[in-house]
TORGU-966449 format. One line per 2 residues: number of its first residue (from 1); their letters; for each residue x, y, z of C-alpha. Coordinates in Angstrom, 2 decimals. Example, Ala and Ser with C-alpha at 12.3 -4.5 7.8 and 13.67 -1.06 7.14 Angstrom:
1) as) 12.30,-4.50,7.80 ~ 13.67,-1.06,7.14
***
This chain:
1) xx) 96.49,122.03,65.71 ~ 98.61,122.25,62.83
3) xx) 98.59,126.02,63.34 ~ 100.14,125.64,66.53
5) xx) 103.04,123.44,65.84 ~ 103.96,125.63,62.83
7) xx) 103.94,128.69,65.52 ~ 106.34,126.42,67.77
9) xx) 108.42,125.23,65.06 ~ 108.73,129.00,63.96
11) xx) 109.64,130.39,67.53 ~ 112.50,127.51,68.24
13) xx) 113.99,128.40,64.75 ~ 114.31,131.70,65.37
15) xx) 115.66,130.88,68.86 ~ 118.24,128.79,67.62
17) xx) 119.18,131.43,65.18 ~ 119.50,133.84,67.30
19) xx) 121.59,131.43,69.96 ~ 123.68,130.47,66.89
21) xx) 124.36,134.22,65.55 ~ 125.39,135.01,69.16
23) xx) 127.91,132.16,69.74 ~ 129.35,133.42,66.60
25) xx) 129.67,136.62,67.82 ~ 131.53,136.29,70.89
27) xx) 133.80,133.40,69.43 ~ 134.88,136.27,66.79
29) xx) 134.61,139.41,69.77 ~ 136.74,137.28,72.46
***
């Protein structure tokens, strides 16, 4: 159980990351 919520927990932090590092990006391209 605990396995699988650190596995979530890793995969939306990485999303948000990667959403985050890619609004930066076009606000700085545009």
């Amino acid at each position: 159980m605990g396995e699988i919520i650190t596995g979530l927990d890793f995969m939306v932090t990485e999303l948000i990351t990667f959403l985050y590092l890619f609004s930066e990006f076009n606000l700085c391209g545009s």
